[in-house]
NUTI-712816 format. One record per atom (N, C-alpha, C): residue in one letter; z negated, x, y negated. Coordinates in steps of 0.02 Angstrom, whole numbers, plus 50000, padded with zeros to 5 digits. Layout:
N
AZXY...
//
This chain:
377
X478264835354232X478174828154229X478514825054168X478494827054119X478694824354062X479704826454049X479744830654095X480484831654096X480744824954139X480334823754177X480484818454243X480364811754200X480044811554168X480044804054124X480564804554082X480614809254045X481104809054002X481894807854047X481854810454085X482584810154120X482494801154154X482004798854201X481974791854178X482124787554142X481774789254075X482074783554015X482654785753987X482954791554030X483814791353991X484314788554044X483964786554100X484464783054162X484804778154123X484384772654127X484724765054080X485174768254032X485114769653996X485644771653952X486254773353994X486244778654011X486884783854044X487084777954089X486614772754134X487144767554198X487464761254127X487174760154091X487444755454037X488104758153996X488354764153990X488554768753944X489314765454004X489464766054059X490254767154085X490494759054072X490144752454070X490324745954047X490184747253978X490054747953950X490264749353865X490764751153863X490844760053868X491524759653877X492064758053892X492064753053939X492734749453977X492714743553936X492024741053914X492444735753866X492624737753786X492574743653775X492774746053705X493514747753707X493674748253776X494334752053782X494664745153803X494384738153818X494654733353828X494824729053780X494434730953735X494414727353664X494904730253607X495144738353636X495614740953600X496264739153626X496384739753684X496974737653706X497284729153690X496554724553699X496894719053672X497204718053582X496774722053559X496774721253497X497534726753445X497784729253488X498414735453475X498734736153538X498974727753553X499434727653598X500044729853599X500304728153548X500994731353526X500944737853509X500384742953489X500464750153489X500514752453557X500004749653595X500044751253678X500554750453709X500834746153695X501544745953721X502264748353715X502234751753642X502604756553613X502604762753669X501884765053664X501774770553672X502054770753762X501514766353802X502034765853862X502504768653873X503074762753839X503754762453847X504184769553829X503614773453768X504024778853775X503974785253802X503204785653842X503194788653898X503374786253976X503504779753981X504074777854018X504914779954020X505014780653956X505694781453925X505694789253954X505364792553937X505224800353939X505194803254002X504924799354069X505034800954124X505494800254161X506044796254144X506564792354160X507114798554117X507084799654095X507594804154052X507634811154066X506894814054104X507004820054108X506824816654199X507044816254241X506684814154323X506574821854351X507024825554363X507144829754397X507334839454358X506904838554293X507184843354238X506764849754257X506154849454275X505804851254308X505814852654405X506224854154397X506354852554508X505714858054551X505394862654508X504924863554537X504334859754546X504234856754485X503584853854458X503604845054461X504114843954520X504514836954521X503794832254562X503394834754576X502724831454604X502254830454556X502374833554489X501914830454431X502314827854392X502784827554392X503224822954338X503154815054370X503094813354451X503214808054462X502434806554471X501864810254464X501314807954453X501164805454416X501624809254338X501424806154281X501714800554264X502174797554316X502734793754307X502174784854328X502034787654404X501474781954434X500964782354406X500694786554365X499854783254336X500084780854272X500774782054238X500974776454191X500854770254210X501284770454268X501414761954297X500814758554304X500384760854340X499674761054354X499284758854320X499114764454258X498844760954184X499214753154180X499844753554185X500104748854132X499974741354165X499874745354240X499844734454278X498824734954271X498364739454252X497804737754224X497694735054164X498124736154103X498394736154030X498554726354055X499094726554095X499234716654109X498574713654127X498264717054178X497564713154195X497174712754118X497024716354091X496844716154022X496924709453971X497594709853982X497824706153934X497984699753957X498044699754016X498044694054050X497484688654048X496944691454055X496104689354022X496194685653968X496314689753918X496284689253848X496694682353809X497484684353853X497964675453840X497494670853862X497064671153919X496904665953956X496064661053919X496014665253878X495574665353832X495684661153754X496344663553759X496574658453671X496684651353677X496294648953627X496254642453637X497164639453626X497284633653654X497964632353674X498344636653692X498164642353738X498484645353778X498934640653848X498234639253866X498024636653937X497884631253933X498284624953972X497924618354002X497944612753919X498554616053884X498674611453828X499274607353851X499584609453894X500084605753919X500244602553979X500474599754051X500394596454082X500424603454151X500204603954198X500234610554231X499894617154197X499794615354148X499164622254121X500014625354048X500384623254054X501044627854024X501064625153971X501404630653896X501584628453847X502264628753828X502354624453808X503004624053800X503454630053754X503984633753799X504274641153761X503724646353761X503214644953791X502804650553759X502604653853858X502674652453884X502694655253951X503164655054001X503284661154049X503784659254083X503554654554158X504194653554194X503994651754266X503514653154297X504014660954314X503774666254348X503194666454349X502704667454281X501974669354254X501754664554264X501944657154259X501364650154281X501444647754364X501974653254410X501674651554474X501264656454491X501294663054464X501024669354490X500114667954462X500104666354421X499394664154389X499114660154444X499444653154450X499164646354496X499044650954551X499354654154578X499294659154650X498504663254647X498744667254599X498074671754586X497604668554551X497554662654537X496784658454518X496594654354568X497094652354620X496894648454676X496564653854741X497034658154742X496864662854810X496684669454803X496124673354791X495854677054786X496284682154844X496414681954905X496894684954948X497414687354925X497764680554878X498404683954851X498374688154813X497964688454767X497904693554723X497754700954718X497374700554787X497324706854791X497844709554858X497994705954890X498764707154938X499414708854873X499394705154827X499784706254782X499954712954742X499214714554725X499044719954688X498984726854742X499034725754794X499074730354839X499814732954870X500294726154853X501024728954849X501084731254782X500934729154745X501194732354693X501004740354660X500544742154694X500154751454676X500714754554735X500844750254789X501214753954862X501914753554789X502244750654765X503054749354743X502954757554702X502364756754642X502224759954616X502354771454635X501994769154696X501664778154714X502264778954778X502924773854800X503214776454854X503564782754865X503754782754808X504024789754789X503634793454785X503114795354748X502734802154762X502284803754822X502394796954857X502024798754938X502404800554973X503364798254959X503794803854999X503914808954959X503714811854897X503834820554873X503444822754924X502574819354919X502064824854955X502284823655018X502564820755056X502644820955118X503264826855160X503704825055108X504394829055113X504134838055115X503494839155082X503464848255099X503174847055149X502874843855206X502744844355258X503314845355298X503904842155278X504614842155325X504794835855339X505254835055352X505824828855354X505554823255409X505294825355461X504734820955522X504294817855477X503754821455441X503384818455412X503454814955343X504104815555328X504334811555241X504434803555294X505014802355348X505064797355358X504554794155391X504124796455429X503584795955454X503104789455411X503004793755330X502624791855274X503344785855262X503894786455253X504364780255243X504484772455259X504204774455339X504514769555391X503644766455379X502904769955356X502394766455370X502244763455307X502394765255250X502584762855162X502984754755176X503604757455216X503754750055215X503474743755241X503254747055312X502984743155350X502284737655319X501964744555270X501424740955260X501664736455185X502294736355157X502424732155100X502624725355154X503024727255212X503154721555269X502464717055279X502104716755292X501504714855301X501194712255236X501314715955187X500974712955109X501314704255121X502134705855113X502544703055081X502394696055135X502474695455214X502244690455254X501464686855264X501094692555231X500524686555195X500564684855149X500864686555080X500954681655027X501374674555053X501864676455107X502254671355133X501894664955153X501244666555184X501064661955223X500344660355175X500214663755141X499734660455075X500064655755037X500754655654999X501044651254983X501254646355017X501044644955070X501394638255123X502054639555122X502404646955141X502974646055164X503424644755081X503184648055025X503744647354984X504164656054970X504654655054938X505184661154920X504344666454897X504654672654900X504324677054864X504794677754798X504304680354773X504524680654681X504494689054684X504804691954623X504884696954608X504674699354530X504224703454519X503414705254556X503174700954568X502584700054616X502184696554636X501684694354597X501394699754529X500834698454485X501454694954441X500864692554389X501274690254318X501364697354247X501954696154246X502174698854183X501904700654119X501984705854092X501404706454049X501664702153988X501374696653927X501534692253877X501084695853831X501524690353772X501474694253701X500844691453683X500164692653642X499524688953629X499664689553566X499774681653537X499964681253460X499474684553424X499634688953369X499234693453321X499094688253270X498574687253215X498454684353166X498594686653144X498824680653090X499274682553028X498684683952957X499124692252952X498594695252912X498774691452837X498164688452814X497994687952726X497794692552667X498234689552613X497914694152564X497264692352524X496734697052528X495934697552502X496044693952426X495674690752403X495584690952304X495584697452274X495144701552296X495144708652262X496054711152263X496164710752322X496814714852344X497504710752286X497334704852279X497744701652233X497574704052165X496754704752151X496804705752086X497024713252079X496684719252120X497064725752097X497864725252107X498364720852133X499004720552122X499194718352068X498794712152057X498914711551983X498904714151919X498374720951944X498174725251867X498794729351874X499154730151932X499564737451926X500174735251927X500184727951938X500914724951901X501394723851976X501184725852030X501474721152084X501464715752118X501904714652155X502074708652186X501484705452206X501454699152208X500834697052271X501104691752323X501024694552374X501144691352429X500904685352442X501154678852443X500954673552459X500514672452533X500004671352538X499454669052580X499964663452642X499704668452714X500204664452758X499434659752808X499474652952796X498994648652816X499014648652896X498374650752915X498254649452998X498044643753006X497994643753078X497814637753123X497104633053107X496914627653080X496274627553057X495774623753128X495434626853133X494904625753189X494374624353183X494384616053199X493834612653205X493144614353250X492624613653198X492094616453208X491624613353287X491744607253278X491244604553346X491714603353403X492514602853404X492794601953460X493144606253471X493094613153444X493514620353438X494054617453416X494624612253426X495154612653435X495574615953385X496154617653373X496654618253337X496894615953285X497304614353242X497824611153192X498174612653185X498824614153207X499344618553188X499714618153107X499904623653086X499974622053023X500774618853027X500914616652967X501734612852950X502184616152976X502684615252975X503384620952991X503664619052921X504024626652941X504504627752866X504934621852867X505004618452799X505484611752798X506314614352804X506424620952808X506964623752823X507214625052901X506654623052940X506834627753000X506274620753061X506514615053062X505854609953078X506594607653142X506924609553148X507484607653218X507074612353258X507244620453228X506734625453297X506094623453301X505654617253257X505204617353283X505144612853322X505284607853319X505294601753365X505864604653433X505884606453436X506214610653496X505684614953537X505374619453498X504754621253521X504354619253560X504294612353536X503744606753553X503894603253621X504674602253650X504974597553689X504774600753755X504454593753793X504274597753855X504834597453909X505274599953947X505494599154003X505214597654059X505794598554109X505464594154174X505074601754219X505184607654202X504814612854248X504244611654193X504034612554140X503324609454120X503004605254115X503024600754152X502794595454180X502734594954265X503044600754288X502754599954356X502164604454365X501824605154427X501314607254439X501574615354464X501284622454433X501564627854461X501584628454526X501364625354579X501364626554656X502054625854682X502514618354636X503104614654658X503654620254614X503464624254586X504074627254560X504634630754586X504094632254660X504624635754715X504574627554782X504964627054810X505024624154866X504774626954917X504444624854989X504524625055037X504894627255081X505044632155112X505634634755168X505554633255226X505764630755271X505784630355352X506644631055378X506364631155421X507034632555480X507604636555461X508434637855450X508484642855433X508534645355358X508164644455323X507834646055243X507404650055261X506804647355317X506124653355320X506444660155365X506974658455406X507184664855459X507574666755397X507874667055334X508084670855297X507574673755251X507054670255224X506484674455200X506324680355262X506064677255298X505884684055345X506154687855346X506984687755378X507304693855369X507474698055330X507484694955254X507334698255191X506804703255205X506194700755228X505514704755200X505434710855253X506064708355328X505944714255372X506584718655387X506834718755331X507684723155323X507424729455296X507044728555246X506804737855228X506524740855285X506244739355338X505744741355393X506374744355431X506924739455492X507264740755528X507744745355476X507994744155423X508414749155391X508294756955399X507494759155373X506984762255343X506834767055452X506784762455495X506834763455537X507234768355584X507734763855579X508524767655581X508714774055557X508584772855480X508834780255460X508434785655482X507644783355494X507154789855528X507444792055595X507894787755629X508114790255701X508994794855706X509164792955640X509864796655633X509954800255605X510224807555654X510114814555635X510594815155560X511064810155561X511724813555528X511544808855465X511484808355410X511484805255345X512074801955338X512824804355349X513574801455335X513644796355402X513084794055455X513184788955519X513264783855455X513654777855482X513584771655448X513374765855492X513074767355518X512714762355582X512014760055534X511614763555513X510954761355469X511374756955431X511614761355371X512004757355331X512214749855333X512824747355386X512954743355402X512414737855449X511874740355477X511214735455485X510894732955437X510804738955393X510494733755343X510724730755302X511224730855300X511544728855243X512024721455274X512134721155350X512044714255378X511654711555380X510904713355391X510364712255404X510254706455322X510424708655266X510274707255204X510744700255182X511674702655203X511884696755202X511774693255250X511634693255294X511124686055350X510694681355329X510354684855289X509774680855264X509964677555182X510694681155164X510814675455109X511234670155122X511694673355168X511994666555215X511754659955235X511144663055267X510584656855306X510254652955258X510084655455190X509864650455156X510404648755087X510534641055107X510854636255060X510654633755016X511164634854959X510894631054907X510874622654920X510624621154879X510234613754862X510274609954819X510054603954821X510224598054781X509204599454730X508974601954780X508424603154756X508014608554731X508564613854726X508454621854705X508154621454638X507604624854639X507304625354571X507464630754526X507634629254464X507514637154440X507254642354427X506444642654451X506304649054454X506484650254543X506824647754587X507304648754642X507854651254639X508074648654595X509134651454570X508824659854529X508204659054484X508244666254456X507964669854499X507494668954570X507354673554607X507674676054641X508404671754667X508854672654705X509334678554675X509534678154591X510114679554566X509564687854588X508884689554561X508934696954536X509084698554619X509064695154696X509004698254741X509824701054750X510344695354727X510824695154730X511014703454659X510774703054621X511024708654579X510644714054620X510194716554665X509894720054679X510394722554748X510874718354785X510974718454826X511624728454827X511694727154737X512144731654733X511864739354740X511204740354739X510594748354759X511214748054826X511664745554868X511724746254929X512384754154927X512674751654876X513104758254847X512734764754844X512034764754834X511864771054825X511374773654872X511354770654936X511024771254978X511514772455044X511134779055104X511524779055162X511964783055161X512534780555202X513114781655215X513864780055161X513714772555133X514214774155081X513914779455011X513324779554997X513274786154958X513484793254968X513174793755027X513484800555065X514224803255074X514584797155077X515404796655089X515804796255017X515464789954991X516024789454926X515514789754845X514954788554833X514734785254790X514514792554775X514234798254808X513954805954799X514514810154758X515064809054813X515674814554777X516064809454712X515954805754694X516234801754648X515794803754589X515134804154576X514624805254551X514614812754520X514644814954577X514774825154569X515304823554520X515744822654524X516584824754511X516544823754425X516164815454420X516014814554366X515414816854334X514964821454349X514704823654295X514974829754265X515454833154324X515694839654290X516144837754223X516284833254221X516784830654147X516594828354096X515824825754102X515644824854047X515124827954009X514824827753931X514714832353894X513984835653930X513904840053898X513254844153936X512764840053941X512274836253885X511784834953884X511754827153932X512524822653924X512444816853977X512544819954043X512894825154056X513024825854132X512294831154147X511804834054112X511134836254134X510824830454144X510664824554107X510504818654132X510364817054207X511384815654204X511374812054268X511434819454349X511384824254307X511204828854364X510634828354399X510154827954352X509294825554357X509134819354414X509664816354391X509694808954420X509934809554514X510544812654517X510764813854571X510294820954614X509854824154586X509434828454620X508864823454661X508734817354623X508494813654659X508624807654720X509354807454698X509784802554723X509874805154794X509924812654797X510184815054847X509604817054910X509104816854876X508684820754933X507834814154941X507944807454915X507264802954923X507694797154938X507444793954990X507274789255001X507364782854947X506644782754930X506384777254883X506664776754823X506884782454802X507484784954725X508024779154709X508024775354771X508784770854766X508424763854796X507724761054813X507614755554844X507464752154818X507774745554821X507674737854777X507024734354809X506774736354857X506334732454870X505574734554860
//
């Protein structure tokens, strides 16, 4: 009996104990953003450099590759909170935006995911699929080549389906590229020097750092004060300050409306990886250029069909340009890989020095035998 009570009054504790932790580890991440992000980037850097160095063990390298990614779009939700939290972050300016201090991209993707609970998690559900496509075709590929495209053709399908309900949650505007918002910088306070810390500098005969004045914040209306600008540097600030005409509109209007043939070119955008992805599961021979050349009509169709405008916005012209820079993955995919872009590749790594042509050997072990290794979408 008394083991049974005792194990009782240690429940509460132990169910209270896993939200502690998540907000200790939330409170670290906001607070050593820039170490977290170091660190990331250079186990990002690190998987990317060695892809394929390992060719046995090539199913935990790209594990460790996606629970990077993974962590890192939980790490944005994080921090995403946290901006949304600082006073004149948010809703100091006309549309919720501050001037230079946020992008497009991030003040329609926000308005989206604070208006529609759907989108956000349709959103966040393409984005773990962009994340793990590759290591769902490694594990699929030791089953055999049926079941890699198998897992291919249903990966896409189901990003097909993500991508046409975000379509129709937005009333029919462009999709953006990612769908979440971007991870932003959360200004650090500017660290001061203590009295003590001045006076032991003073006993030992160094410098003292002049005291850099923060923001002063009024006590009954929270608000702000921003401090002076340097009388040297007061052009970048009043520049700072100037609102344009995308901050002043409302984030919904930042993309336009599509109908007629604008929306039959969105669509066909969002259903070219599917029929592409399709295709190649039905053609025995890798060097056919029939896939190839579908999708890759399939792709200029849909940039054809939609015209530019008297009313093109710019986060429209920049969603357009990365589709348009993206359009070039087409070189390393298919049939012209197989034909010209493979043996061009080979030829050139045998010539160059050991450690860049192990690189890009790594690179082409993957190039040659996945799928997803080469897909823009």
């Amino acid at each position: 009996m008394e083991t049974l009570k005792s194990a009782k009054s240690r429940l509460p504790n132990a169910l209270s104990l896993p939200p502690r932790l998540l907000s200790k580890y939330s409170t670290f991440i906001t607070t050593h953003q820039s170490s977290v992000t170091q660190i990331e980037s250079a186990l990002r850097s690190l998987t990317y450099i060695i892809p394929g160095r390992f060719r046995d063990a090539e199913l935990a390298s790209e594990s460790l590759h996606s629970s990077i990614q993974l962590l890192s779009m939980y790490h944005d939700t994080l921090l995403s909170r946290s901006l949304g939290k600082l006073p004149g972050m948010a809703g100091s300016r006309p549309g919720g935006a501050v001037a230079g201090q946020e992008s497009l991209h991030n003040r329609y993707t926000k308005f989206w995911i604070g208006k529609s609970k759907v989108y956000r998690r349709v959103a966040m559900v393409l984005q773990v699929v962009q994340y793990t496509e590759l290591l769902w075709e490694m594990s699929a590929k030791r089953k055999g080549e049926r079941v890699r495209w198998r897992v291919v053709v249903l990966l896409e399908i189901i990003k097909a389906i993500c991508r046409l309900l975000l379509l129709r949650i937005t009333n029919s505007r462009p999709l953006v590229t990612p769908a979440l918002p971007e991870r932003e910088v959360i200004p650090e306070e500017d660290s001061s020097t203590s009295e003590e810390e001045e006076e032991e500098a003073y006993i030992r005969g160094e410098e003292i750092r002049p005291r850099i004045e923060k923001e002063y914040k009024m006590k009954r209306t929270g608000l702000s004060l921003p401090t002076l600008p340097n009388p040297s540097d007061i052009s970048a600030y009043l520049l700072s300050k100037v609102l344009t005409a995308d901050d002043i509109k409302s984030p919904s209007t930042l993309l336009n409306r599509v109908s007629g043939p604008a929306q039959v070119a969105e669509i066909l955008h969002i259903l070219q990886p599917v029929l592409y992805a399709v295709a190649m599961s039905r053609s025995k021979n890798q060097k056919n250029w029939q896939p190839w050349l579908l999708g890759l009509s399939i792709e200029y169709a849909a940039r054809q069909l939609r015209k530019d405008g008297l009313r093109t916005t710019a986060l429209e012209r920049e969603q357009w340009g990365k589709r348009g820079w993206s359009m070039g993955w087409w070189m390393m995919r298919g049939a012209f890989y197989e034909n010209v872009t493979k043996g061009f590749l080979h030829r050139t790594s045998e010539r160059l020095p050991g450690l860049i042509s192990g690189v890009l050997d790594d690179y082409l072990y993957l190039w040659d035998g996945y799928y997803f290794s080469t897909s823009s979408n």
